[in-house]
C-alpha positions in Angstrom: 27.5 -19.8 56.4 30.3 -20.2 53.6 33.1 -17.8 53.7 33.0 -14.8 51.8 36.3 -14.3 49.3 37.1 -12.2 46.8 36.5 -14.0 43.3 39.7 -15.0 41.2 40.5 -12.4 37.7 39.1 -15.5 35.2 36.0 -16.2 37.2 35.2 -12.6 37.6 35.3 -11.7 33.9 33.3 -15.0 32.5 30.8 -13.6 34.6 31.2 -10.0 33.5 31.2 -11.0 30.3 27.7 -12.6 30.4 26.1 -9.9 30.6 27.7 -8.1 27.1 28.0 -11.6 24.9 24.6 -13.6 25.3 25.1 -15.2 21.6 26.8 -14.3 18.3 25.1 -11.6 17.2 26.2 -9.7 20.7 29.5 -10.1 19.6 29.0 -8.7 16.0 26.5 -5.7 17.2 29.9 -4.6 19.7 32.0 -5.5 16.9 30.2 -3.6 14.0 29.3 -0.3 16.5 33.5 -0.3 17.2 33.7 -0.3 13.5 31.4 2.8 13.4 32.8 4.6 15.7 36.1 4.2 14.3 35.2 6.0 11.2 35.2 2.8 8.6 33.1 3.6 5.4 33.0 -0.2 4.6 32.0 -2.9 7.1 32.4 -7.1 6.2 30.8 -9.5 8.4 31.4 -13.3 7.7 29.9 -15.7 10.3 29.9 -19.7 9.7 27.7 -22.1 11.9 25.6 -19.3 13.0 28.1 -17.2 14.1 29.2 -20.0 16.9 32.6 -21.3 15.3 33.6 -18.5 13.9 32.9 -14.5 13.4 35.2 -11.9 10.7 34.3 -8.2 10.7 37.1 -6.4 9.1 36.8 -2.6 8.3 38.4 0.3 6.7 38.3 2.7 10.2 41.6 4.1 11.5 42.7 1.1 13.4 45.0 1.0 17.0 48.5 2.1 17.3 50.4 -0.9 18.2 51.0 0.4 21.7 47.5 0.5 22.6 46.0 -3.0 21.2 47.1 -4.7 24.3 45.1 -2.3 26.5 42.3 -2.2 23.7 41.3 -5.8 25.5 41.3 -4.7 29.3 38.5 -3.9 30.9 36.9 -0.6 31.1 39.3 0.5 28.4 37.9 3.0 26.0 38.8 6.1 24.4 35.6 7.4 24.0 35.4 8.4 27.5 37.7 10.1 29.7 35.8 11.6 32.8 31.8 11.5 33.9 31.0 14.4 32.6 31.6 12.7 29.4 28.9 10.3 30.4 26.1 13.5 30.2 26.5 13.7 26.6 27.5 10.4 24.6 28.2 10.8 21.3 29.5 7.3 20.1 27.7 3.7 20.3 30.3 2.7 22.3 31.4 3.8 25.6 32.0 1.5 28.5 35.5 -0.3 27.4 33.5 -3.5 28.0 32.7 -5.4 24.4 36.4 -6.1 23.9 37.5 -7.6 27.0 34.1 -9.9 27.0 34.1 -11.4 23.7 37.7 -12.7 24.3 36.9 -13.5 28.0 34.8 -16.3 26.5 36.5 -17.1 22.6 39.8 -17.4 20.8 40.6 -13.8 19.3 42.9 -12.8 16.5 43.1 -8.7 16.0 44.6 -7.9 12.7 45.2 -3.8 12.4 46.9 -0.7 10.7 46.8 2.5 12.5 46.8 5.8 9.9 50.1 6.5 8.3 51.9 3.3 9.5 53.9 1.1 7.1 53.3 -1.8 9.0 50.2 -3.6 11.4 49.9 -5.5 13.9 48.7 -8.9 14.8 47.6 -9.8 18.3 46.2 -12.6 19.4 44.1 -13.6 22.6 42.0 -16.7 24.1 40.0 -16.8 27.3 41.6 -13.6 28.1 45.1 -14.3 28.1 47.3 -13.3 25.5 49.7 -15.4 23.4 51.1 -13.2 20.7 51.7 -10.0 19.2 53.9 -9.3 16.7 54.2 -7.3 13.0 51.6 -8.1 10.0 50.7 -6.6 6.7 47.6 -4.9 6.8 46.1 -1.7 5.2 44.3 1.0 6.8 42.0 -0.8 9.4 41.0 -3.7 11.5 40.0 -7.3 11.3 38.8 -9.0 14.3 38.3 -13.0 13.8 36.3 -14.8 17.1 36.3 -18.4 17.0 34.5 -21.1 19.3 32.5 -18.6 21.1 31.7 -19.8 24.4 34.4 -22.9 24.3 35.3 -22.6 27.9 31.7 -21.3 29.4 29.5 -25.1 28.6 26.9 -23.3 30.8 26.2 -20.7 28.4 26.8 -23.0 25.2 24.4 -25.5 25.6 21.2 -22.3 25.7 22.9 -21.4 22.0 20.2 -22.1 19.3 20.2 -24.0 16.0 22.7 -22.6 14.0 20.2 -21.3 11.0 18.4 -19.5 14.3 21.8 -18.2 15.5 22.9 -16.8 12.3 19.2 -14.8 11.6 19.3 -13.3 14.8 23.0 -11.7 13.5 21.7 -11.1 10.0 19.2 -8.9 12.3 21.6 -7.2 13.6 23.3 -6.5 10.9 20.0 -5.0 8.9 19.7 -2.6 12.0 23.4 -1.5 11.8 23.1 -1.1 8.0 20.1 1.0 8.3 21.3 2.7 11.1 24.2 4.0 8.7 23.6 4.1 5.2 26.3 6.0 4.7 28.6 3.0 5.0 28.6 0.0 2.6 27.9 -3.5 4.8 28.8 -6.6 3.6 27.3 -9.7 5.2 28.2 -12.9 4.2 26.8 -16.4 6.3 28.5 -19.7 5.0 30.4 -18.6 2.2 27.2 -16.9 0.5 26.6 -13.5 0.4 23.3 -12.3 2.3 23.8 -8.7 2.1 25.4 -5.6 0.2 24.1 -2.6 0.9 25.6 0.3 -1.1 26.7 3.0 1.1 25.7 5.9 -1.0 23.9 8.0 2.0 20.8 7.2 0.5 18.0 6.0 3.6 16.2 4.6 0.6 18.3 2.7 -1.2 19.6 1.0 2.1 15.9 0.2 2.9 15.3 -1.2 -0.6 18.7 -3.6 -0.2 17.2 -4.7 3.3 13.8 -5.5 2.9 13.5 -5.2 -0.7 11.5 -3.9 -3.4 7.7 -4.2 -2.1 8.0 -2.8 1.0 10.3 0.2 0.0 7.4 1.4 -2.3 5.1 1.5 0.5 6.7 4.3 2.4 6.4 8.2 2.5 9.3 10.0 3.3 9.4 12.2 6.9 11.1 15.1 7.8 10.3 17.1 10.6 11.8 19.2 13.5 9.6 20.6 16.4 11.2 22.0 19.8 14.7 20.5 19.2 13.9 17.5 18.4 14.4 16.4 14.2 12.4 13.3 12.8 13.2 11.7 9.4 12.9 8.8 8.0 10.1 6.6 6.1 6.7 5.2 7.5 4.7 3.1 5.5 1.5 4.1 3.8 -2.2 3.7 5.7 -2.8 0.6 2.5 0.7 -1.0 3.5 0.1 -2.2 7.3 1.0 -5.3 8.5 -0.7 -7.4 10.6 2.3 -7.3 13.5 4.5 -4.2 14.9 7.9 -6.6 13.4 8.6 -3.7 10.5 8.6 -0.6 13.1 12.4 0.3 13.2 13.1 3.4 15.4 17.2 5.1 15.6 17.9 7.8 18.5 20.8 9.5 17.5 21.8 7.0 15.3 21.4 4.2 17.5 19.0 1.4 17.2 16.8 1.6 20.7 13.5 0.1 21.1 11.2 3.1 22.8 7.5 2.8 23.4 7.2 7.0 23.2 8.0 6.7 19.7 5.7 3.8 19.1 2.5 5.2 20.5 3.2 8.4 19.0 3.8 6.3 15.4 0.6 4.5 16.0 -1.7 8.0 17.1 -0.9 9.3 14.0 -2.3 6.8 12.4 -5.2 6.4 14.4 -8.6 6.5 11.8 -6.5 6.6 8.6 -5.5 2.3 8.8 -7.6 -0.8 9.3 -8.5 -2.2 12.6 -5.4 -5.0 13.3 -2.6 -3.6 11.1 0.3 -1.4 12.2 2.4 1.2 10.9 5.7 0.3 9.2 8.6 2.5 9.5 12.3 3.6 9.5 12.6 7.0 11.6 15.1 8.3 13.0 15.4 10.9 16.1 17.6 13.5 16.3 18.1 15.4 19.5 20.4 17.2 21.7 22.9 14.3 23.6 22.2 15.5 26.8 18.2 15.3 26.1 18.6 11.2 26.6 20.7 8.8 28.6 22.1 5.6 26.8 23.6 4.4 29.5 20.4 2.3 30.6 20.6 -1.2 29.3 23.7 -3.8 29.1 23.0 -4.2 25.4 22.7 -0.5 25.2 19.0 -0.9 23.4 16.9 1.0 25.6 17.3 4.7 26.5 15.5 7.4 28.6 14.4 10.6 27.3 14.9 13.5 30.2 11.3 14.7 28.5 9.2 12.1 26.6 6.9 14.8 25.8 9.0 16.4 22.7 9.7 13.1 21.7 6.1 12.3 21.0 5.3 15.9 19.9 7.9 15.5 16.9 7.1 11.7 15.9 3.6 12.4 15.8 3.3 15.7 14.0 6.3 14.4 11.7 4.2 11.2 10.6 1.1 13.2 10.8 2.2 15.7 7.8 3.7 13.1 6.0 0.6 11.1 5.7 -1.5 14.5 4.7 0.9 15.4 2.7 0.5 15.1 -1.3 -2.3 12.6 -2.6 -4.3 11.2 0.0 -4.5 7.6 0.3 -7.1 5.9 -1.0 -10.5 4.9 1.2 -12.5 1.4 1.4 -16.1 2.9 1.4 -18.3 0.1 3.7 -21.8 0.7 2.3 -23.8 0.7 6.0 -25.9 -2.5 7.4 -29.6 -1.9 7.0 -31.0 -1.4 10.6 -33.7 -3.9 11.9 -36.4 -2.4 13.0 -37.1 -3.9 16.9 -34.3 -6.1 16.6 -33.9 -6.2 20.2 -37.9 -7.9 20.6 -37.6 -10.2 17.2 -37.0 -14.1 17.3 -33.8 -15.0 15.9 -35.1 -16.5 13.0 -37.1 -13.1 12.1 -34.5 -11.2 10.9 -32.5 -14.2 8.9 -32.0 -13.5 4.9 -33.9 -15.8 3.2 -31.3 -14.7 0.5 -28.6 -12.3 0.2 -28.6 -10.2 -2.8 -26.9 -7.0 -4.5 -29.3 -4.3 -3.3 -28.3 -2.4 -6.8 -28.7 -4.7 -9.3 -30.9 -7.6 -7.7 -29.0 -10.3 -8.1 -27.5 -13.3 -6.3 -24.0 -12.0 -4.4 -21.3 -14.1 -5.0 -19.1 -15.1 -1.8 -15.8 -13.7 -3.4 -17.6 -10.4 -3.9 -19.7 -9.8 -0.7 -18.2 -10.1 3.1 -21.5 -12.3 4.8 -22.4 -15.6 6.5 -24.4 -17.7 4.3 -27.1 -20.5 6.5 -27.3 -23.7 5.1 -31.2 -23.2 5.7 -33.4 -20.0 6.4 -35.5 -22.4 8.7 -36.2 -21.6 12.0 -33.8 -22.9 14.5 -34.9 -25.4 17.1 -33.2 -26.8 19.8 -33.7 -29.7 21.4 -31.7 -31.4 24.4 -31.1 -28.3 26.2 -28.8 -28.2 29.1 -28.0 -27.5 32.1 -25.9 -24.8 33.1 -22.4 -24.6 34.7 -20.0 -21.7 35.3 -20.8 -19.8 32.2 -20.4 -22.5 29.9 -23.7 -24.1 28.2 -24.4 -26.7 25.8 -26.9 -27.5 23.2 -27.6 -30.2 20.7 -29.9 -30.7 17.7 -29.7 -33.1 15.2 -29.2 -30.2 12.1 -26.5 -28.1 12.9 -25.7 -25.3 10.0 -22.9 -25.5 8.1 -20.7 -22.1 8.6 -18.8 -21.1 5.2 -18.1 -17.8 6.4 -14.9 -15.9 4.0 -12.8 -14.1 6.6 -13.1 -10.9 8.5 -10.4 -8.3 9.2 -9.0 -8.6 12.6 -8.5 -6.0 15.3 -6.0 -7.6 18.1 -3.6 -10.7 18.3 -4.3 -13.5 21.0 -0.9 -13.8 22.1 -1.9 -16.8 24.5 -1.6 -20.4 23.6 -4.5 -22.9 24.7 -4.8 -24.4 27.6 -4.9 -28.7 26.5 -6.9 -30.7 29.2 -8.4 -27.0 30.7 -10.7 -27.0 33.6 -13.2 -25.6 31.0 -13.4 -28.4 28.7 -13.8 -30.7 31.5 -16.7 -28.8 33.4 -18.0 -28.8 29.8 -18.2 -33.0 30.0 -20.0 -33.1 32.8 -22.6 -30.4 31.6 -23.0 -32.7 28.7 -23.5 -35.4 30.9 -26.0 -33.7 32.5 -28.8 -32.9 29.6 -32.2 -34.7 30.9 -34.6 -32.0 29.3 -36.0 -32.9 25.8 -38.8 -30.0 25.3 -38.7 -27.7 22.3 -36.9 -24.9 22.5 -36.6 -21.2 20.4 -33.7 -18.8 20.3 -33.9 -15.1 20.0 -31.3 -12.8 18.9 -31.5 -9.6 20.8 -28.4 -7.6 19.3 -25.0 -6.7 20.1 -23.4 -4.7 22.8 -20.0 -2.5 22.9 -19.4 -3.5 19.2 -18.3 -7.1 20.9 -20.9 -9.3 22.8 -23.8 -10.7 20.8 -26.7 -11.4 23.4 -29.2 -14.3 22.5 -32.1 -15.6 24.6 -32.9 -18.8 25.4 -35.9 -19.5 27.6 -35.1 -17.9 30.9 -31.6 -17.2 30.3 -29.3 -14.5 28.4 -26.1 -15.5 26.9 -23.5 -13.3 26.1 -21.6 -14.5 23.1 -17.8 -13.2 22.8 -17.7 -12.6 18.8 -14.5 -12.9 17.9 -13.8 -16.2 20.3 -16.7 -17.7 18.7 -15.3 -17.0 15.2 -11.8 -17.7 16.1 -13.5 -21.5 17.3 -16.0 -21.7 14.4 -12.8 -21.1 11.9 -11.0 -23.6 14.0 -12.7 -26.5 13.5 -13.2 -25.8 10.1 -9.4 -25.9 8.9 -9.1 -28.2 11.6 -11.8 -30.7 9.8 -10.9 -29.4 6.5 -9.3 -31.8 3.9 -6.0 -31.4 2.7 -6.1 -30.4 -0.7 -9.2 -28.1 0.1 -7.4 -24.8 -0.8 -8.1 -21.6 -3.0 -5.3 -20.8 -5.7 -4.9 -16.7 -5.7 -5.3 -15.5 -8.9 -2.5 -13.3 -8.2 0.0 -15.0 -5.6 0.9 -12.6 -2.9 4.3 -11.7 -1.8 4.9 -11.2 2.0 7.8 -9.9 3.4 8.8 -10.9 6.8 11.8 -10.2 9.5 14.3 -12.4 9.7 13.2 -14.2 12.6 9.7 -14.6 10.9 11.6 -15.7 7.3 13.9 -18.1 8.7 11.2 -19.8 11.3 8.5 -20.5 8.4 11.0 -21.6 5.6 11.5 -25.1 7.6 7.5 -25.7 7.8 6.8 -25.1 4.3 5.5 -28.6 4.5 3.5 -28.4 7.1 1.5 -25.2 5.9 1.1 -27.2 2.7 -0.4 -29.8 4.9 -2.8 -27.0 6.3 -4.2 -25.9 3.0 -1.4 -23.6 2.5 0.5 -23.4 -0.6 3.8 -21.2 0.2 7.1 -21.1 -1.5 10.4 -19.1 -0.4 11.0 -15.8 -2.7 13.8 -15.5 -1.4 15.1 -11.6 0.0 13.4 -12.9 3.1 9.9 -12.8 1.3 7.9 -15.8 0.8 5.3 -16.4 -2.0 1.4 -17.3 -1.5 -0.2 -19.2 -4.1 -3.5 -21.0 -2.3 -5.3 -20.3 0.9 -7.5 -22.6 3.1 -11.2 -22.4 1.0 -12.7 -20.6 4.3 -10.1 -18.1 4.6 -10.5 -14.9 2.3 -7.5 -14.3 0.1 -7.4 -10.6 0.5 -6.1 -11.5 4.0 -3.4 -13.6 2.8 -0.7 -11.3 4.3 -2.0 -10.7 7.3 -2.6 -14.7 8.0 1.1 -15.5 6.7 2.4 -12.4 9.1 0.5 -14.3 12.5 1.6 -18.0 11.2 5.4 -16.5 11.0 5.2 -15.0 13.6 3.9 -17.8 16.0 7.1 -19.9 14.7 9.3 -17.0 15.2 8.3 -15.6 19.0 8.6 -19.6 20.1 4.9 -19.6 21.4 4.4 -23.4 21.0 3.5 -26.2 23.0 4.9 -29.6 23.2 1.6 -30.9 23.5 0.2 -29.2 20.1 1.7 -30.3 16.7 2.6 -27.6 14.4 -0.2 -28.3 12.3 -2.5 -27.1 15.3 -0.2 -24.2 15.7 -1.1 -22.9 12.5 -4.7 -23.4 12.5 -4.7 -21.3 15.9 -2.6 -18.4 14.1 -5.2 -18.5 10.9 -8.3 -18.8 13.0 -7.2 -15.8 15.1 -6.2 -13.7 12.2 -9.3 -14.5 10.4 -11.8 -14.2 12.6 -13.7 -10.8 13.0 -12.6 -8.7 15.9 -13.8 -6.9 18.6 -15.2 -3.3 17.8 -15.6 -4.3 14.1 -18.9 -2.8 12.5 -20.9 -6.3 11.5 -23.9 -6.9 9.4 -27.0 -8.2 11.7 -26.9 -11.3 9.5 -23.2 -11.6 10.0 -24.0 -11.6 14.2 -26.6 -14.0 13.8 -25.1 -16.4 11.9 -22.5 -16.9 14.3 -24.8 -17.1 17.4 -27.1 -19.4 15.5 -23.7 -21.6 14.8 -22.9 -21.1 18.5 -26.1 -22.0 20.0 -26.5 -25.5 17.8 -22.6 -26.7 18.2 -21.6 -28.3 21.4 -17.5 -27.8 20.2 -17.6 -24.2 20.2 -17.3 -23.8 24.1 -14.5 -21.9 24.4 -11.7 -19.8 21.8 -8.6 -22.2 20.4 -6.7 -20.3 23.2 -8.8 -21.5 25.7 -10.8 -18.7 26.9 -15.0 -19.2 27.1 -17.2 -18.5 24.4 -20.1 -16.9 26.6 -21.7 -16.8 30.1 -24.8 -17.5 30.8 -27.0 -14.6 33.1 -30.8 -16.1 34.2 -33.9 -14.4 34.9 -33.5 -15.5 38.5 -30.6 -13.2 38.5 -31.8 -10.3 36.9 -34.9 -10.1 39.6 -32.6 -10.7 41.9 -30.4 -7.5 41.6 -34.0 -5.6 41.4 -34.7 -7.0 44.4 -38.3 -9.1 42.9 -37.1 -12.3 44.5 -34.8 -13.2 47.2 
């Protein structure tokens, strides 16, 4: 066994220091939080390559007395701690006398600052921990901290650094959070010599949400204020009509600080329960105000995560808070479904029974026009036949006839996100091959449709066999393989073009594949403000879910779910396809069911979901006897 020994001072902090700095924007969240607590009123962030060559922050606070800068970069030096009881009740973003000593363990530093009521400042300046000057400089009031080639002498952490255009969002992030968090102070972001940001420090919540995300999504919000046991919420949350199709846009501030909490979350999202659409989220900026010794922020290195001593009054007061706001004044306006006709004995009548023959405006008798009227036109109200059946194998079954039905079905709304990528080469597909392989039958065959169960799983009958058709996988296939066989320039132009506004992981990872959604049908242009503007949909898709479909396709490029085996062409058909398709627990039409188990039953490509999961199962007669004990 090697011999144990005590690490040397340099070696110790690089490694210490990896746990505070993990990539530019670590360095400006410490930086800009110092600024905070320091009392500035006006914050300027400048970053160039991303943040990686070089990082400004300069403020108007009340600086260090020149005595103290040199201990300012020690470790565990702080002065917003003095003993552990001070640790039951923090006050300040900052507290552990780590962010300092860190950022210049692993970069050249140069400290510029002018302590209250001094004629003169002081310059200090610091690489990889050592110090090489101090001396006397003209500063006002305040500090300026300059990093430069972050990282230099750590190659193992430079060489996990991303693109520079990904670098420099993920600090633009942070610097919307610290805005928002404090719009009280004016913050001043500028990337490469351009300004990105201004937000004007008046104390206004609003006005700092409006310079963030911009106009569109500041007039979706209701206001919130609300205390209950202690505990004060305020803040905005979007209106029931202004969801998105992602939980991105949900900002949540204990005590000032940004944290990421799920109490809050739920609690946001139980409020809302019954008043949005299936699939879309709340949007928000709340913040929660409690007693400091009510929550502990000395949880996480990057001090994002905190824990409530009682979650419960937490909840109470985000849920009762949104809850009145959302009552509150004029009440949002209801989409009124006009109910399915029921079919009498659906569960003992042949699929082809129950198909319309036509599909027409009970009220006025006349022809309903796809744009106007959700439903799954058949290329032909003959009855279905099958020929070739197969043979089965582990749930997965085949069938082929000579006429399959087209499938022009507009989209539905979605209810949940397939987070999963698909499985290329799969078992599945290959088990699938060899049940194709297998077909030797040729007699005629007739499908029933028997209904749907749990609001999910259509069940058909074929011969001796049930199948159990998965709705929304079958959709999400069906959809699939039409953009995926689409031509190019099949696309819808919006009569209105739709703006969406994204994060700035979602806006900065779509703007580079503007190409390729325009290769997909898509017709997108940059709006600038991190918005984007929709002008032309896929034909198949419905343009009322434009939004939502842009959100998912953003938000695939931005999470980094990709494959090296799937082109980003493929990428986005998965992410439309998913958000299109309908969802499970959705209230369908009959017709809407049947369609897709009559497109199910006649195409041998919809075996399984784009992400890879099966389509249906199979469960025989010989199996249902079984379990009642008729046949052994």
């Amino acid at each position: 066994m090697p011999k144990i020994q005590v690490l040397d001072k340099h070696t110790a902090e690089l490694i210490a220091a990896g746990e505070v700095v993990e990539r530019p924007s670590s360095v400006v969240k410490e930086l800009m939080e110092n600024a905070i607590d320091a009392g500035a009123s006006t914050i300027k962030v400048e970053i160039e390559n991303g943040g990686t060559t070089f990082i400004r922050i300069s403020d108007n606070g009340s600086g260090i007395e020149r005595e103290d800068v040199p201990t300012a970069f020690l470790r565990h030096a702080t002065s917003k701690v003095q003993t552990g009881a001070d640790l039951e009740a923090i006050g300040t973003l900052g507290f552990r006398g780590e962010a300092l000593a860190s950022v210049c363990a692993v970069s050249r530093v140069e400290l510029v600052t002018c302590a209250a009521g001094k004629l003169s400042g002081t310059r200090y300046v610091v690489e990889g921990g050592e110090q090489l000057l101090i001396e006397d400089a003209p500063r006002p009031q305040g500090t300026t901290i300059i990093v430069r080639d972050l990282f230099y002498n750590v190659p193992a952490r430079m060489k996990f650094l991303k693109k520079d255009v990904t670098e420099a969002n993920s600090v633009a992030g942070v610097v919307d959070r610290i805005a928002l968090s404090h719009p009280e102070i004016s913050v001043r972001f500028i990337k490469d010599g351009k300004e990105e940001l201004l937000t004007p420090g008046d104390g206004q919540l609003l006005s700092c949400i409006y310079t963030v995300f911009g106009r569109d999504f500041a007039n979706g919000l209701k206001e919130v204020h609300y205390t209950l046991n202690g505990v004060r919420v305020r803040g905005f949350v979007s209106k029931p009509e202004s969801g998105r199709a992602n939980r991105t846009m949900q900002h949540f501030f204990v005590n000032n600080r940004y944290v990421k909490t799920r109490t809050a979350m739920a609690a946001l999202e139980q409020a809302f329960k019954g008043l949005m659409m299936t699939g879309k989220f709340p949007c928000c900026v709340l913040f929660v105000d409690m007693p400091l010794q009510a929550v502990d922020v000395n949880v996480h290195p990057a001090k994002i995560e905190v824990r409530f001593i009682n979650e419960r009054p937490v909840f109470d007061a985000v849920y009762h808070g949104v809850k009145s706001a959302l009552q509150s004044g004029v009440p949002p306006a209801q989409i009124q479904i006009r109910a399915a006709k029921p079919v009498e004995n659906l569960k003992q009548t042949r699929f082809y029974d129950v198909l319309p023959a036509k599909v027409t405006d009970e009220k006025n008798d006349k022809p309903v026009s796809i744009a106007t009227e959700k439903h799954i036109p058949l290329s032909s109200p003959s009855p279905p036949i099958i020929t070739n059946a197969s043979s089965k194998n582990n749930g997965s079954f085949l069938f082929k006839d000579s006429t399959v039905p087209t499938y022009n079905s507009p989209a539905f709304v979605p209810d949940i996100i397939c987070d999963d990528m698909p499985e290329v080469g799969s078992d599945t597909v290959a088990d699938n091959k060899k049940v194709k392989a297998s077909q030797t039958t040729g007699e005629t065959l007739k499908v029933n449709f028997v209904g749907e169960v749990f609001s999910t799983y259509i069940i058909a009958q074929v011969e001796d066999s049930l199948y159990f058709i998965d709705k929304h996988a079958a959709h999400e296939r069906i959809l699939y393989n039409k953009l995926k066989s689409a031509e190019h320039n099949d696309a819808q132009l919006l009569i209105e073009p739709v703006i969406v506004t994204l994060n700035r992981d979602e806006y900065a990872a779509i703007l580079p594949e503007l190409d390729t959604l325009r290769a997909a049908g898509f017709e997108v242009e940059d709006f600038g403000g991190h918005s984007v503007l929709v002008r032309a949909l896929p034909m198949m898709l419905d343009s009322s879910d434009a939004a939502d479909i842009i959100c998912e396709i953003a938000g695939s490029f931005a999470s980094g779910r990709n494959d090296v085996s799937i082109s980003k062409l493929d990428r986005i058909y998965y992410s439309a396809a998913c958000r299109a398709a309908i969802r499970a627990g959705d209230n369908n039409k009959p017709d809407e069911l049947q369609a897709i188990a009559h497109s199910v039953l006649f195409d041998d490509s919809i075996l399984t979901c784009p992400h890879g999961r099966p389509v249906c199962f199979e469960l025989t007669l010989k199996d249902i006897k079984k379990q009642f004990g008729r046949t052994k």
